[in-house]
N, C-alpha and C positions, 0 to 999 in steps of 0.2 A: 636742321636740328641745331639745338642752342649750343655753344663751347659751355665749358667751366669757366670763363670768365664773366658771359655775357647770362649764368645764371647767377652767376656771385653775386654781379652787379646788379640784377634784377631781385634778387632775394635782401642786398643790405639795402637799396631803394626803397622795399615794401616795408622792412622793418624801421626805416626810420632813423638807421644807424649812421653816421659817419666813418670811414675806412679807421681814424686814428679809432672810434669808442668800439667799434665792432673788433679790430685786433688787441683791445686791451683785454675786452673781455673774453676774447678766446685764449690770451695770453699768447700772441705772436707778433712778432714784428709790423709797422703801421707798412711800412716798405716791400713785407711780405705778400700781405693781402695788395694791396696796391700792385705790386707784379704779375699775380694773378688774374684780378681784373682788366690788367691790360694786355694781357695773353702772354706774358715774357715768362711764363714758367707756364707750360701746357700741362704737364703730370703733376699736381703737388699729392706729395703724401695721402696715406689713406687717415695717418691721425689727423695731421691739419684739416682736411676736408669734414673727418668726424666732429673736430672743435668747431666748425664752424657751421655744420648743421644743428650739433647741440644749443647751439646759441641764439641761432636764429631759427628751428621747431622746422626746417626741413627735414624730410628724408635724407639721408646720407645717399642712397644707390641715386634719387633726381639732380643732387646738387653734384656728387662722381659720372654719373653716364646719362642723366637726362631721363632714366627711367620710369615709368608712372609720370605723378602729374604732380606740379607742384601745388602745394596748399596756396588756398586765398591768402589774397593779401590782411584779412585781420587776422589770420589765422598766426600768420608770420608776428605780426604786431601784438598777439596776446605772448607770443614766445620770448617774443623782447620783453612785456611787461614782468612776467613771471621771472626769467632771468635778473631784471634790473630790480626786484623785488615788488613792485609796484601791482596792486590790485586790479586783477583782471579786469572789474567792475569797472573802473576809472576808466581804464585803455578803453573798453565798447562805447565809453560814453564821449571819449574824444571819436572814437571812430563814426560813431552815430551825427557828431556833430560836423565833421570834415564831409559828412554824405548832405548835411542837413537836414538831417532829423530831428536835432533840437530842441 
């Protein structure tokens, strides 16, 4: 089974995030999230974890205990666009294009 770092890091991967843009928009520390993912905080908060599944359109209970399953990867990626304001439409069609579908 996955740690909470090794989904952290698989969830800001699929969304496309960098640790510094992923903790601005959760509003925590770039150093915070980065400890996490490197496993040096094994229990973080049940808020922090909430902020960071709001953000990036995970389950909170997959990204805290690995429960269920995590969503696809564009699924992650329209949660970023919605978040970042950006038109869901736009994000399918870079995704459509990174598959090459184009």
């Amino acid at each position: 089974m996955e740690s909470i770092a090794q989904r952290l890091l698989r969830v800001r991967e699929a969304s496309g995030l960098g640790t510094k843009v992923l903790s601005e928009a959760c509003g925590l520390s770039g150093s915070h999230v980065r400890m996490i993912e490197s496993g040096d905080v094994k229990h973080p908060d049940l808020r922090t974890l909430e902020k960071i599944a709001a953000t990036t359109g995970v389950p909170v209970e997959w990204l805290a205990f690995g429960a269920g399953e995590c969503p696809a990867d564009d699924v992650i990626r329209a949660a970023r666009a919605a978040h970042a304001g950006a038109p869901a439409e736009v994000l399918h069609a870079v995704t459509d294009a990174e598959r090459g579908a184009a």
